[in-house]
N, C-alpha and C positions, 0 to 999 in steps of 0.2 A: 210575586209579581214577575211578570218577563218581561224582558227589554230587548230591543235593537242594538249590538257597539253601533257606536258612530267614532271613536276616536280608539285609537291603543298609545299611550303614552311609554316609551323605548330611550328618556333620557334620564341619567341619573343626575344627584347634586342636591335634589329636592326634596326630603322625605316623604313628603305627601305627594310626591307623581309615581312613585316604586313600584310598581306593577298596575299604575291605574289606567282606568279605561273611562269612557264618557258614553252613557247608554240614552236610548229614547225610550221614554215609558209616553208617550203622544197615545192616545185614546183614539187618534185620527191618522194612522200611519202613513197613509197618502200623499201628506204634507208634511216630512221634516224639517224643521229652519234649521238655522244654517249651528246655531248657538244653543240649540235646546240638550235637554236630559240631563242625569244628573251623574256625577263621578262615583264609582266602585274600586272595589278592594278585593284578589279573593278571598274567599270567606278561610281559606284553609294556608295556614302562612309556612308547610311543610310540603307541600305538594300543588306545582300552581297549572293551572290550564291558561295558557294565554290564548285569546281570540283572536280572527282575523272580523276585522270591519263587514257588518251583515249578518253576522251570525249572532242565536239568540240564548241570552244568559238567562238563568232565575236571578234573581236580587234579593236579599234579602235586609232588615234593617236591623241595625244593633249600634250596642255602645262604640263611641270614638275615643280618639286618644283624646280627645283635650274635655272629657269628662272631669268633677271635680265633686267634693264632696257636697258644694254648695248646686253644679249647677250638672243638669242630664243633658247630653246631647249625643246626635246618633250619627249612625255614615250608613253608606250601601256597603254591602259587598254584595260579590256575584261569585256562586257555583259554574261547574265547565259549561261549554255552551251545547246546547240541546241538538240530538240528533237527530236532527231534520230532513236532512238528504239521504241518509244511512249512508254516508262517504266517511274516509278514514279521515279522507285531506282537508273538504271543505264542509262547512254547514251551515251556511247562509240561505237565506230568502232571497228573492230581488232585491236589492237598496230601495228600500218604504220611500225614500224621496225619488226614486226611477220608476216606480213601477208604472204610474200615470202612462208610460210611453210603453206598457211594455201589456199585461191584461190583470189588472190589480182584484180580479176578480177569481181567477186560475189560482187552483193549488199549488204545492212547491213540485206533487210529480208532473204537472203541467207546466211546470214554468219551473226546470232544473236547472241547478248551476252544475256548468258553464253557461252563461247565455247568451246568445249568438247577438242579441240586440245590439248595436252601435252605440247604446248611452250608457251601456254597463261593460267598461272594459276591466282586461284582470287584472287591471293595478290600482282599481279602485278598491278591492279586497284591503291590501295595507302596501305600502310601498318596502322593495323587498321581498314580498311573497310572491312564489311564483307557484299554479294552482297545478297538482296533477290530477287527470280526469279519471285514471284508468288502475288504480292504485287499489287493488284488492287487500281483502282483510284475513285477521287469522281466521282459520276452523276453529269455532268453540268448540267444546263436549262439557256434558252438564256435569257443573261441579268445576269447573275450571274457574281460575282467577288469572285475566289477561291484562295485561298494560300495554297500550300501543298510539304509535307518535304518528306524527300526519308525514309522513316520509318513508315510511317502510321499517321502524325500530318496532320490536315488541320482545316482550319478556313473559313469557307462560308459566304461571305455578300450574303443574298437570298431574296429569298419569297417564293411563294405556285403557280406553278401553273398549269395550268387546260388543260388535252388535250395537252401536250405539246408533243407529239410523244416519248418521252424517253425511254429508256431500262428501268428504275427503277422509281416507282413514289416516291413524299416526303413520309416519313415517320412522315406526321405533315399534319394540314390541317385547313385550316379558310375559312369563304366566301369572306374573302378582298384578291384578289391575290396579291394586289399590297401590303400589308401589310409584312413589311421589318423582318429578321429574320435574327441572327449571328448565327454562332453555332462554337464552338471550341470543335475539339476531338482530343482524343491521344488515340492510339491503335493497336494494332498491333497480331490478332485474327483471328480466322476462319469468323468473320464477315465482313473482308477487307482484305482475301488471297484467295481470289479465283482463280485468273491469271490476267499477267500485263492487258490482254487486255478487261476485264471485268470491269466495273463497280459497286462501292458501291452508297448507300445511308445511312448516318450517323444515327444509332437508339442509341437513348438515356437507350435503356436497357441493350443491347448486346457489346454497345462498352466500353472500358477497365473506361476511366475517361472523362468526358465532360462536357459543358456550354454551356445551354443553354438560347439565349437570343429572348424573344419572344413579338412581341405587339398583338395580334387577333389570334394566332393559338393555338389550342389544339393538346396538347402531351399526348400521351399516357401512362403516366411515372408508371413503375410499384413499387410501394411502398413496401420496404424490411418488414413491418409489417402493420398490419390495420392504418389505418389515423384515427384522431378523425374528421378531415374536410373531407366531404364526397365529393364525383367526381371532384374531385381532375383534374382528366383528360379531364373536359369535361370545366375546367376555361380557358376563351377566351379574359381575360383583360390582360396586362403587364407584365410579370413574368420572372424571372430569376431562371432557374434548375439546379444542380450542381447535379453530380450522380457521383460515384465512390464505391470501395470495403471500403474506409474509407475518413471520413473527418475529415482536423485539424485545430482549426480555434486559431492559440497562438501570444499572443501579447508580443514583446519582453520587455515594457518598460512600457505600460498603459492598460487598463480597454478592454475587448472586450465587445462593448454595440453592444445588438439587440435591435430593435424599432421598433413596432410594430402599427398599427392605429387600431386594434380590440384586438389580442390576441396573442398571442405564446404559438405553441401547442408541443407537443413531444409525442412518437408512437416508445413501442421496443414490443415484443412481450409476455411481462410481465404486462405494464403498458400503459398504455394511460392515459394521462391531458394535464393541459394548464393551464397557470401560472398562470392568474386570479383564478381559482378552489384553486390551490395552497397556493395562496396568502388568498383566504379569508378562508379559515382552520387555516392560521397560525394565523392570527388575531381574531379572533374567542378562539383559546387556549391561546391566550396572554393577555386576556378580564380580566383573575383571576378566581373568585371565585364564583359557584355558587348554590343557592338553591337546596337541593336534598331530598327525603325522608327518606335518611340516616346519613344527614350531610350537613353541608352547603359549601360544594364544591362537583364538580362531571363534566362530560361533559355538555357543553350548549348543551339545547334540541336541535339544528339546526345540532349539529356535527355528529350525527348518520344518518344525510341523508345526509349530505356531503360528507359524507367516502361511502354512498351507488352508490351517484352518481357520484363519481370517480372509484370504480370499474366495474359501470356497462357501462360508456365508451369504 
């Protein structure tokens, strides 16, 4: 069975209001009262799609908590809500009790949300929601398994591949297709508002914050200052990318340890090294004392090339 929300319940305190919503199952949708349909649950208590007002759920019927051995009783739940408009943001019909004013007769590509009508304004959606019109979605490619939020978040289990007819190719590339690849963004940019019915592809330069997780493909990542590790974008082993306007990386109670199997390098556009360099400067100055032509302490001969070749980095 499908339904209309009419309500999204957003207060805690009451067990049976926790995610619940009030749907119209009216046979007559022309006419919603004001008090009708019946309260849902989602069906899936791991992973919840909450609705905005308008848009239409499946429902389904099943056992309730307050079953017992002596007596059967059942509740709704509802599944995510149907994709109706093919929008990321929104997926609502007209309001079945506005349409009278509006052509109840017109399909939803005839009668799209947003709608310009005067008795349907965007805060009858749900209060709080504020609607974007222009909010394009990822590129799929078959075989992909996408997640993605009405705001511009998505999370791709992917790969790389070849020829696949697409509107947009990856913006990553290996010669293993089958070579698996996550990517988490969050964004919400002129590089993912193009129009609902466009598609993006997730670039690790242009989009706001991301993670990348990669086994065999090269990313293009454009580095905020020279790297001391040179092609950087052409490494095709294991790698994990994290790109944003800033990173914080604070431990609330112990030690943050980096570990490294070669080195740890660092790159602002003052300095360039890497910790080893670092580390044997400092040990080198912490040696003491030694022979000079003025005195018997001075720098060790080795530290005036150390400090050459940490600038010339």
């Amino acid at each position: 069975m499908v339904g209309e929300v009419l309500e999204v319940f957003l207060k805690d305190g009451n067990p049976n209001d926790i995610y619940k919503i009030r749907v119209s199952t009216s046979t007559n949708p022309g006419f919603v009262k004001q008090n009708e349909g019946v309260f849902a649950y989602p069906l899936n208590p791991y992973i919840k799609f909450v609705p905005v007002i308008g848009e239409q759920v499946f429902l389904l019927q099943s056992i309730s908590a307050f079953n017992t051995p002596s007596k059967s009783e059942s509740t709704y739940y509802y599944i995510s809500p149907i994709f109706i408009q093919r929008s990321l943001n929104t997926n609502p019909l007209p309001k079945t009790n506005k349409r009278s004013f509006i052509n109840f007769n017109a399909s939803a590509y005839e009668n799209p949300i947003p709608i310009t009508d005067n008795n349907f304004k965007k805060n009858e959606f749900q209060n709080g929601f504020e609607e974007i019109t222009n909010l394009s979605q990822i590129q799929p490619y078959a075989g992909d398994t996408i997640f993605e939020g009405r705001f511009g978040q998505s999370i791709r289990f992917g790969y790389t591949p070849k020829n696949s007819g697409a509107s947009k190719n990856p913006n990553w590339n290996t010669s293993d297709v089958t070579a698996p690849i996550t990517i988490i963004r969050n964004t919400q940019n002129d590089t993912n508002r193009k129009d609902y019915d466009k598609f993006v592809v997730e670039d690790i330069n242009k989009d706001d914050s991301s993670i990348w997780m990669t086994t065999k493909q090269k990313v293009a990542t454009k580095l905020a200052s020279k790297s001391v590790v040179k092609n950087t974008s052409e490494y095709v082993n294991p790698q994990v990318i994290i790109n944003s306007d800033r990173l914080i990386f604070n431990s609330k109670n112990d030690s943050v340890i980096v570990s490294a199997k070669k080195d740890i390098f660092f790159s602002t556009p003052k300095s360039k090294t890497s910790v080893d360099l670092i580390v044997e400067v400092l040990e080198i100055l912490a040696k003491g004392t030694f022979p000079t032509a003025v005195g018997p302490t001075g720098p060790h001969p080795r530290l005036a090339d150390i400090l050459k070749k940490l600038k010339n980095i």
